[in-house]
N, CA, C and O atoms as CSV, one atom per row, in Angstrom:
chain,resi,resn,atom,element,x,y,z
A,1,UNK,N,N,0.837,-1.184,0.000
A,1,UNK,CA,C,0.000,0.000,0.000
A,1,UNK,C,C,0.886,1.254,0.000
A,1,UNK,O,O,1.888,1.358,0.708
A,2,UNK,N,N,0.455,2.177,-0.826
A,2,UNK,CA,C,1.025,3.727,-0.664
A,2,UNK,C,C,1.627,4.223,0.550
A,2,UNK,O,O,1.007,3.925,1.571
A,3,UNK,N,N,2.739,4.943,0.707
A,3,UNK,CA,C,2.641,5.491,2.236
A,3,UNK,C,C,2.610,7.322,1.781
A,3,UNK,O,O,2.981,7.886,0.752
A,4,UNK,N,N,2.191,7.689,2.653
A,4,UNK,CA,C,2.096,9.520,2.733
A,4,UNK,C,C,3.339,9.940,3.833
A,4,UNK,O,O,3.763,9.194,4.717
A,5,UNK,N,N,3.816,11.342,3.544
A,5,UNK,CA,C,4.515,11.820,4.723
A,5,UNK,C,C,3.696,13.041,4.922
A,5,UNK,O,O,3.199,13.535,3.911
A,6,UNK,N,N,3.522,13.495,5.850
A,6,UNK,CA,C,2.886,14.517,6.733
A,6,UNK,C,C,4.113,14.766,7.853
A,6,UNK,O,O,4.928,14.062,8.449
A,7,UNK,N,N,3.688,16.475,7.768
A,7,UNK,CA,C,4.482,17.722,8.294
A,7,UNK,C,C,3.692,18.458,9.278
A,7,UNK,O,O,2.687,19.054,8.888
A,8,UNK,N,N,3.924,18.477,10.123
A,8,UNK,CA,C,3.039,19.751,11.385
A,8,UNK,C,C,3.852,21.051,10.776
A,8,UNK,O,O,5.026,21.222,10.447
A,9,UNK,N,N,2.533,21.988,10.781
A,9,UNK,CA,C,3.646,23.823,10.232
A,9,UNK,C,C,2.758,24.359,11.091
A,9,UNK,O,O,2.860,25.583,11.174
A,10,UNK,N,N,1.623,23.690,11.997
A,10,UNK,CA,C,1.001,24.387,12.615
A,10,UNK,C,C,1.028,23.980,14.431
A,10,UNK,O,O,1.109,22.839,14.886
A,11,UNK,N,N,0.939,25.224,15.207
A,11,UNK,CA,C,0.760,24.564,16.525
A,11,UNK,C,C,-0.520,24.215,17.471
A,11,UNK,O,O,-1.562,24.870,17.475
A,12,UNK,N,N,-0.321,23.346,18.077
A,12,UNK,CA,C,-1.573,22.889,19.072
A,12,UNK,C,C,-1.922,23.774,20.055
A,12,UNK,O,O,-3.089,23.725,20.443
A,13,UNK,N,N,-1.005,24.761,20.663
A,13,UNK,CA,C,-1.705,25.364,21.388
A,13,UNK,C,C,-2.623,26.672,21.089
A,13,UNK,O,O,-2.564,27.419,20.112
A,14,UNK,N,N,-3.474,26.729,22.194
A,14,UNK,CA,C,-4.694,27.356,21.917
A,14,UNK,C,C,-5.855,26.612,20.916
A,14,UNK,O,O,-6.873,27.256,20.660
A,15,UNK,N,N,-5.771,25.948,20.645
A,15,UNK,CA,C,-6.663,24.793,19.545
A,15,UNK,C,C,-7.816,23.978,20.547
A,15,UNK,O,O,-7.663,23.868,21.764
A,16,UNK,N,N,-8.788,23.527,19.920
A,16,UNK,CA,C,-9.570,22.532,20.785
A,16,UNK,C,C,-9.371,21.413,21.026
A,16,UNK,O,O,-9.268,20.802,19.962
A,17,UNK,N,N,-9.243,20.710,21.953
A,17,UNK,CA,C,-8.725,19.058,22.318
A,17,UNK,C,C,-8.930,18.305,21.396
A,17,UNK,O,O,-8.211,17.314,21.264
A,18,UNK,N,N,-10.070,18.599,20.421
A,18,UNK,CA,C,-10.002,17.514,19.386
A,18,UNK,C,C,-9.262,17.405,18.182
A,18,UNK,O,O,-8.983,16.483,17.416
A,19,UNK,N,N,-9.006,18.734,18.246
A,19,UNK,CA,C,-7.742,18.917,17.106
A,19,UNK,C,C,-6.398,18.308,17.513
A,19,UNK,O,O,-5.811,17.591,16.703
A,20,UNK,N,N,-5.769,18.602,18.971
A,20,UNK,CA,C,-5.272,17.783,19.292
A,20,UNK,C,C,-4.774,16.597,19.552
A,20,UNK,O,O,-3.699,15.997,19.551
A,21,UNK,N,N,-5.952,16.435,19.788
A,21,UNK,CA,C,-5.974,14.261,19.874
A,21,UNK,C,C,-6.029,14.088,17.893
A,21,UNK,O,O,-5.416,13.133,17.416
A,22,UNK,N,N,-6.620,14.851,17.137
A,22,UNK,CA,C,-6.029,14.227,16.061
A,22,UNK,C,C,-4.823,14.109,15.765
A,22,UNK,O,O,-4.402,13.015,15.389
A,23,UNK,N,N,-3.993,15.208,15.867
A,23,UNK,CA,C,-2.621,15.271,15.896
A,23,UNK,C,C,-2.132,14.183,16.614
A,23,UNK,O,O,-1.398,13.409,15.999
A,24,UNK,N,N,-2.433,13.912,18.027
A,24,UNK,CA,C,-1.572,12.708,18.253
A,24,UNK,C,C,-1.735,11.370,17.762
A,24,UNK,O,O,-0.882,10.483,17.750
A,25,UNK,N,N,-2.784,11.326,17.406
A,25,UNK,CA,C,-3.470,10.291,16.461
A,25,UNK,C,C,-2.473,9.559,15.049
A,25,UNK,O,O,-2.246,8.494,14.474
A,26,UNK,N,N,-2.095,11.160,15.046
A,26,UNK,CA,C,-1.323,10.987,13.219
A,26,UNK,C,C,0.112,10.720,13.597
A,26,UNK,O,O,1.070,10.493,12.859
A,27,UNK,N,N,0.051,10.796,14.860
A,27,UNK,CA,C,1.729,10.675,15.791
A,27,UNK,C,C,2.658,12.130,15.289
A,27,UNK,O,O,3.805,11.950,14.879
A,28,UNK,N,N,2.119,13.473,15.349
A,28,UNK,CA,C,2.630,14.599,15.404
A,28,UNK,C,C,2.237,14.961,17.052
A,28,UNK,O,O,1.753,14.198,17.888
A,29,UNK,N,N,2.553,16.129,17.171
A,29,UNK,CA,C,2.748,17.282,18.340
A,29,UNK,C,C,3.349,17.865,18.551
A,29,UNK,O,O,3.184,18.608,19.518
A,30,UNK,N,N,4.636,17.916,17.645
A,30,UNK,CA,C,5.730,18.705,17.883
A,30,UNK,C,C,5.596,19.707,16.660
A,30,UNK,O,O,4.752,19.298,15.863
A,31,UNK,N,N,6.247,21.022,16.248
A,31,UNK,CA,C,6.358,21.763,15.202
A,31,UNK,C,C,7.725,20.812,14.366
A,31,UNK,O,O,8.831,20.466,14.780
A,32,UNK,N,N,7.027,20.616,13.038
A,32,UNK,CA,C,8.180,20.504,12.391
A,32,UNK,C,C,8.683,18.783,12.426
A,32,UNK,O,O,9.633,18.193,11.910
A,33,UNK,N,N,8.014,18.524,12.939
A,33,UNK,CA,C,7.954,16.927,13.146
A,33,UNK,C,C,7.430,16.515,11.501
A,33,UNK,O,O,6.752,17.235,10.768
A,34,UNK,N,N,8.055,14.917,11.140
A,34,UNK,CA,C,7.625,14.382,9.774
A,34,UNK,C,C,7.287,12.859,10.166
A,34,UNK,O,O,8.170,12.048,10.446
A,35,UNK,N,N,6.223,12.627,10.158
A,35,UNK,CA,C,5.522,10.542,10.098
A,35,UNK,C,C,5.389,10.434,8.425
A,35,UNK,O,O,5.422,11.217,7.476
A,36,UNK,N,N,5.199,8.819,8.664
A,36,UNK,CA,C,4.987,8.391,7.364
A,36,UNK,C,C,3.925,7.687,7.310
A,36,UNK,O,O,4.283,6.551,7.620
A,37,UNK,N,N,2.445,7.689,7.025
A,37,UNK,CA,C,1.481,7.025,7.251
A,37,UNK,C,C,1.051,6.023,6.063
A,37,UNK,O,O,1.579,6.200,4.965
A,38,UNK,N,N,0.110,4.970,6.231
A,38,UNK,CA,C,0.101,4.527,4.860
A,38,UNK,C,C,-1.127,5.488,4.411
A,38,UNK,O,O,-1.657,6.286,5.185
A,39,UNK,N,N,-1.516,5.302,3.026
A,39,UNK,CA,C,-2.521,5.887,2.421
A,39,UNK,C,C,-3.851,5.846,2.409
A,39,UNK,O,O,-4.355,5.756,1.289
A,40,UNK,N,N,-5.008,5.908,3.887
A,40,UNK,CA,C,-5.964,5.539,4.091
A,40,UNK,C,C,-6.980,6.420,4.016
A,40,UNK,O,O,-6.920,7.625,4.264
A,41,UNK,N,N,-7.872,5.820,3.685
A,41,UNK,CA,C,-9.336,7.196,3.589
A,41,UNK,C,C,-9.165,7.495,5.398
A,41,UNK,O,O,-9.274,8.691,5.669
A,42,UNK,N,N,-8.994,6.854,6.245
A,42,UNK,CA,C,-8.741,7.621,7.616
A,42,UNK,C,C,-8.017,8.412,7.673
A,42,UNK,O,O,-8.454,9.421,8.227
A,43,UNK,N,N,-6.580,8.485,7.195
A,43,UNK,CA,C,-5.769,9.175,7.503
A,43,UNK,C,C,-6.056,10.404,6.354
A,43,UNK,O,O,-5.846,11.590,6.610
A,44,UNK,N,N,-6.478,10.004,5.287
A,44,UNK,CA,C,-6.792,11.488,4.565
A,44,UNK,C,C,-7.825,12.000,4.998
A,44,UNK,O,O,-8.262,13.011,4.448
A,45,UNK,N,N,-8.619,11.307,6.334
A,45,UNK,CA,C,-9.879,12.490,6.722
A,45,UNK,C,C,-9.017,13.088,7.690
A,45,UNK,O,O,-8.591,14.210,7.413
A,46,UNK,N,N,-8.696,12.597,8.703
A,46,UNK,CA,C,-7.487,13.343,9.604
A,46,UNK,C,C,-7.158,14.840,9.413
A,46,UNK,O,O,-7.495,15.890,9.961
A,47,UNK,N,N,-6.131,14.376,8.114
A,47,UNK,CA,C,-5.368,15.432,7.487
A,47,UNK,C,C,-6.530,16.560,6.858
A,47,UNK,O,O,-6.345,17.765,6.689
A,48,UNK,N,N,-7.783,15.768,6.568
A,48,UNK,CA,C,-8.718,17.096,5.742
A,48,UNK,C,C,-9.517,18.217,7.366
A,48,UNK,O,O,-9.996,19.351,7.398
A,49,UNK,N,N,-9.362,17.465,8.139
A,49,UNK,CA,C,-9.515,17.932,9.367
A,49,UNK,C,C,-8.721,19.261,10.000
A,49,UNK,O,O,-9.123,20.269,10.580
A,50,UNK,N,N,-7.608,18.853,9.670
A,50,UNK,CA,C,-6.613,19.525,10.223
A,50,UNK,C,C,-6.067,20.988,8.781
A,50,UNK,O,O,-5.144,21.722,9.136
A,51,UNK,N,N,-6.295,21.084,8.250
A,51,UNK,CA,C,-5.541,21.846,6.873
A,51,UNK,C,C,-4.738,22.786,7.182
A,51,UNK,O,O,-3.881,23.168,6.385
A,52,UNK,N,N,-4.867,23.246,8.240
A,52,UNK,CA,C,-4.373,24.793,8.717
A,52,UNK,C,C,-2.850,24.012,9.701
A,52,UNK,O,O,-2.026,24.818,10.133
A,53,UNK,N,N,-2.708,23.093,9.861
A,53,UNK,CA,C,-1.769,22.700,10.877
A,53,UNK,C,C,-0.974,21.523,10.490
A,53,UNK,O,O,0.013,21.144,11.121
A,54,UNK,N,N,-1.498,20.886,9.295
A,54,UNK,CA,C,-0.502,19.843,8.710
A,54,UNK,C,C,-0.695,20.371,7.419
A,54,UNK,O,O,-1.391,21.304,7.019
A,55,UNK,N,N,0.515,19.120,6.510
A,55,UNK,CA,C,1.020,19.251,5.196
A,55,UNK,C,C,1.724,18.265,4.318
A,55,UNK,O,O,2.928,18.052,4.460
A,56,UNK,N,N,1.119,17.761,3.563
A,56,UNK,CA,C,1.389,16.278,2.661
A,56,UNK,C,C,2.410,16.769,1.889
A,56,UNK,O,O,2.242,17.651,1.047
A,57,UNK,N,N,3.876,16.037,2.227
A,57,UNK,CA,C,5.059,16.463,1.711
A,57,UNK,C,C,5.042,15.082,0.414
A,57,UNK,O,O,4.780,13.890,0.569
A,58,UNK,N,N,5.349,15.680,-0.568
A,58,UNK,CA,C,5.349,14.862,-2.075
A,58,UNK,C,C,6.624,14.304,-2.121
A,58,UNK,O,O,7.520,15.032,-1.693
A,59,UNK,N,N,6.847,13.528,-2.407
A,59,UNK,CA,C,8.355,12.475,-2.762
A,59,UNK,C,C,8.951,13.063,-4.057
A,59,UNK,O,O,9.968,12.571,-4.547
């Protein structure tokens, strides 16, 4: 299966807990942090969740 990399450019604080727990979800929390997820309609709702605070880095 595909894998994605995702980038935090955005921070958690001041945000609502649920934005949060997605982030840890995707295994970010730090600024500037990079995971490699595989390519799931979960993980692309995640990320459509979040737009303002992550970022799908292209190979």
């Amino acid at each position: 299966m595909a894998t994605i990399k995702i980038k935090q450019i955005g921070s958690p604080i001041r945000r609502p807990a649920a934005q949060k727990k997605i982030l840890i979800g995707l295994g970010l929390g730090k600024m500037h942090r990079v995971v490699e997820r595989q390519d799931t309609p979960e993980v692309r709702g995640a990320i459509a969740k979040l737009p303002h605070m992550v970022q799908v880095l292209e190979d």
